[in-house]
C-alpha positions, -999 to +999 in steps of 0.1 A: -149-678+501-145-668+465-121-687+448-097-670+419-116-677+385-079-682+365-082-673+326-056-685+304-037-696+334-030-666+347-020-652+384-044-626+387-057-605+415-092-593+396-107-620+419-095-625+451-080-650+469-056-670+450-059-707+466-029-730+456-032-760+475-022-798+478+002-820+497+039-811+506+052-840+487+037-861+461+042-895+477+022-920+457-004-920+421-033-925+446-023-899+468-022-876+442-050-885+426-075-884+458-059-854+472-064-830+437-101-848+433-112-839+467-097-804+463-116-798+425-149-808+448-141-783+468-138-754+443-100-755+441-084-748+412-044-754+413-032-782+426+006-777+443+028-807+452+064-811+454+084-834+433+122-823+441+125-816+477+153-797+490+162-815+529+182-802+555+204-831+560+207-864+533+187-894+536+156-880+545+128-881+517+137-859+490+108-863+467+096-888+443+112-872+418+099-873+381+078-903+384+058-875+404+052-850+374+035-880+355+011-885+388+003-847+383-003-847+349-032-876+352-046-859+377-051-825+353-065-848+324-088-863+347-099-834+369-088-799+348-069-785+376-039-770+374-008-778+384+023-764+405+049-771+416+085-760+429+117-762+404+153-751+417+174-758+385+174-756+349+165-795+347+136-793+370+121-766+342+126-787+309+108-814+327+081-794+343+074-776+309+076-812+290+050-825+313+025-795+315+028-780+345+011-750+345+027-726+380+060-727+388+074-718+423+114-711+435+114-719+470+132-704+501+166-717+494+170-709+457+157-676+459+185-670+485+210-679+461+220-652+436+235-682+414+210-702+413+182-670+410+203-665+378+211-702+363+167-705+363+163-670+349+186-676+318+166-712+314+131-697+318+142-660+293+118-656+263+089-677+282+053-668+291+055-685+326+034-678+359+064-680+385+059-675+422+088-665+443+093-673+480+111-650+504+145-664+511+156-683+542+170-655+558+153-622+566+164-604+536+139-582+515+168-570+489+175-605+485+140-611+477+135-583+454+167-595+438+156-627+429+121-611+413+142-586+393+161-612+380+128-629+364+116-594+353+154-590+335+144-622+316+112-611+301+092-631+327+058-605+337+037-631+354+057-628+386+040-635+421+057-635+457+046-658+483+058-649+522+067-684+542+085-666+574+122-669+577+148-690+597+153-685+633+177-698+661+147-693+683+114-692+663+094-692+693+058-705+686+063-702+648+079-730+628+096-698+608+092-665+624+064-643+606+083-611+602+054-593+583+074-561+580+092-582+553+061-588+526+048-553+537+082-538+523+083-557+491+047-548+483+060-510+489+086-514+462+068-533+439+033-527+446+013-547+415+031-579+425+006-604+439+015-617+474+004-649+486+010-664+524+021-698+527+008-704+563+017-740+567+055-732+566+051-704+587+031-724+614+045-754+609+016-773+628-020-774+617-038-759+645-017-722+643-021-726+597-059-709+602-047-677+624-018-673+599-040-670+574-066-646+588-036-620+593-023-625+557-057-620+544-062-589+576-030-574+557-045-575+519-023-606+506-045-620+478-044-658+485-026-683+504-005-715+492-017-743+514-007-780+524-029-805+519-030-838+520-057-862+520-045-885+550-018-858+565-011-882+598+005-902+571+025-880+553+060-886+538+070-847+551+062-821+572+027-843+585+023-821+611+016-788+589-005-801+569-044-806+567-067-825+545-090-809+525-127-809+547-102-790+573-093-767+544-124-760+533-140-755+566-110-730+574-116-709+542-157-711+547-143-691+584-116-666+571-130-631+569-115-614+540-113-575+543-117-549+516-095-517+512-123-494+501-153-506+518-190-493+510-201-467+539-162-460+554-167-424+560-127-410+550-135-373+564-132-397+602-102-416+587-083-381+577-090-365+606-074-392+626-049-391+604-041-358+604-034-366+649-011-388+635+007-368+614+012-341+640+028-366+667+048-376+640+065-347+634+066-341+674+085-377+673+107-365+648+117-334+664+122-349+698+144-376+681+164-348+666+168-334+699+182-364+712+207-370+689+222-331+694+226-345+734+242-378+715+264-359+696+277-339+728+279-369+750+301-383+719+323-353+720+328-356+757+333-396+757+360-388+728+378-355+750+381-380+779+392-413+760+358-431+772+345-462+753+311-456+734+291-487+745+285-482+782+265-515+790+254-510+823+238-474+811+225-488+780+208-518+802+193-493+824+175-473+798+157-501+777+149-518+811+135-483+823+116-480+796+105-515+791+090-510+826+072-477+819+058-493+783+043-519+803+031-498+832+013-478+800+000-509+780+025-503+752+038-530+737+072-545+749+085-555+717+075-525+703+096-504+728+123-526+727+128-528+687+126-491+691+152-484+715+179-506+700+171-485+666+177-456+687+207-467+708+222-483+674+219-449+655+233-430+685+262-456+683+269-445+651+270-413+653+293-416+683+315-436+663+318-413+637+327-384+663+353-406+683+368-417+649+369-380+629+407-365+623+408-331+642+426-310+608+463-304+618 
């Protein structure tokens, strides 16, 4: 794969993909220095490792702390890479920026915090800093763009985004659930901002981190930020989602990257198809109008009679029905089922609004 040629240190998307990579947590000199040697050998270019790390719960390893920076900054003399790494206060930056390092991230739980967001804009205004921005905790794209505008308000233009999944009571098979919709809707408001996938975080073991990555790159992100560590059994944090660099390099060397114009597409066959789609659109949208003028009567009838809105055992009925028939059609079940409780949500409220309205008099 063709890794990002970076001039003047700057995130750019002219060459694609963006590779940030190196261990969750500096731990020792030697680990740092193996680790960003064995990536430079491998055509890496920025070297990422945390320094501060925010835990869950106290006494658990929360970095080396600033011992670490000093690590990082041999390891640029000696090898030219740069460096990243993540800062969540004011006092993280003024030692970042008096060591040298070059890329600065906010992680999940700062950029969730409108405070915070706002303490490290004020402390970075008037700079010419690369700053990436993960997506908060919590599935919240306004948050999200919140914490970027806040950066943009301070003068900062090198701005990236990098996705990392969000929190979930019951992640499933993902260490934080995926929820793609998310970086798709951020890149539709702010559509130069370049969007990286951190894949480790998302899979949160090593043997998931490679299809995680193939979708990011299948949905036109333009790199990835990547644990690495050179012994990752033995890692201080998160050893499990991590991999050492051969495993890196053999998973980029597999990745097929996609291109949004590619030679020979023929658009007249894309349009045309298309254009289908367009039409059952509009047939979607008209039949959804039509069933919301029944909602609207079976509101005024529920309010006439002094019947409560939700009626569970109907409502279980219809997604079950249609779960069934989805199924029996080889449509997606969660498809059908996000799109039924959009529907039976809306159809709530506009009951609501009808039970609730004053007649005049």
């Amino acid at each position: 794969m063709e890794i990002l040629n970076i001039q003047d240190w700057r995130i750019s998307v002219g060459s694609k993909p963006v590779i940030i990579a190196g261990p969750c947590s500096a731990e020792t000199e030697d680990q740092v220095l193996m680790t960003a040697k064995s990536l430079v050998s491998k055509g890496i270019r920025i070297f990422r490792a945390g320094i501060w790390k925010p835990r869950t719960r106290p006494n658990a390893f929360e970095g080396i702390g600033s011992i670490g920076l000093q690590w990082m900054k041999r390891a640029k003399e000696e090898t030219g890479i740069l460096l990243a790494t993540e800062v969540a206060t004011p006092e993280h930056l003024e030692e970042c920026l008096e060591t040298g390092i070059d890329i600065f991230w906010i992680g999940a739980r700062t950029s969730a915090n409108p405070f915070a967001m706002q303490e490290l804009a004020e402390a970075m205004k008037g700079m010419d800093l690369p700053v990436l921005v993960k997506n908060p905790v919590n599935p919240d794209t306004d948050l999200w763009q919140g914490a970027i505008e806040r950066l943009q308000i301070a003068g900062i233009e090198r701005i990236g985004a990098v996705h990392r999944g969000v929190s979930s009571y019951d992640p499933g098979p993902y260490r934080n659930v995926p929820l793609w919709e998310m970086p798709i809707e951020l890149k539709r408001r702010i559509p130069d901002i370049t969007m990286l996938c951190d894949p480790s975080h998302i899979a949160g073991n090593r043997i998931m981190i490679e299809s995680v990555a193939q979708k990011a790159f299948d949905l036109n992100f333009d790199g990835l930020m990547i644990e690495t560590h050179n012994d990752p059994d033995q890692a201080w944090t998160d050893a499990q989602q991590q991999i050492n660099p051969e495993q890196l390099d053999r998973m980029l060397r597999s990745i097929k990257l996609r291109l949004v114009h590619p030679e020979g597409i023929s658009y007249e066959q894309l349009d045309e198809w298309r254009d289908k789609i367009d039409e059952l659109d509009i047939q979607m949208l008209e039949i959804l109008l039509k069933r919301m003028e029944i909602v609207n009567e079976i509101g005024r009838y529920k309010k006439a009679c002094n019947m409560t809105i939700l009626q569970p055992e109907r409502w279980n009925n219809v997604l079950m029905k249609n779960i069934r028939q989805s199924e029996e059609k080889h449509l997606g079940k969660d498809l059908i089922t996000k799109i039924f409780f959009a529907i039976h949500e809306e159809s709530i409220r506009k009951q609501t609004e009808i039970m609730n309205k004053k007649e005049p008099g």
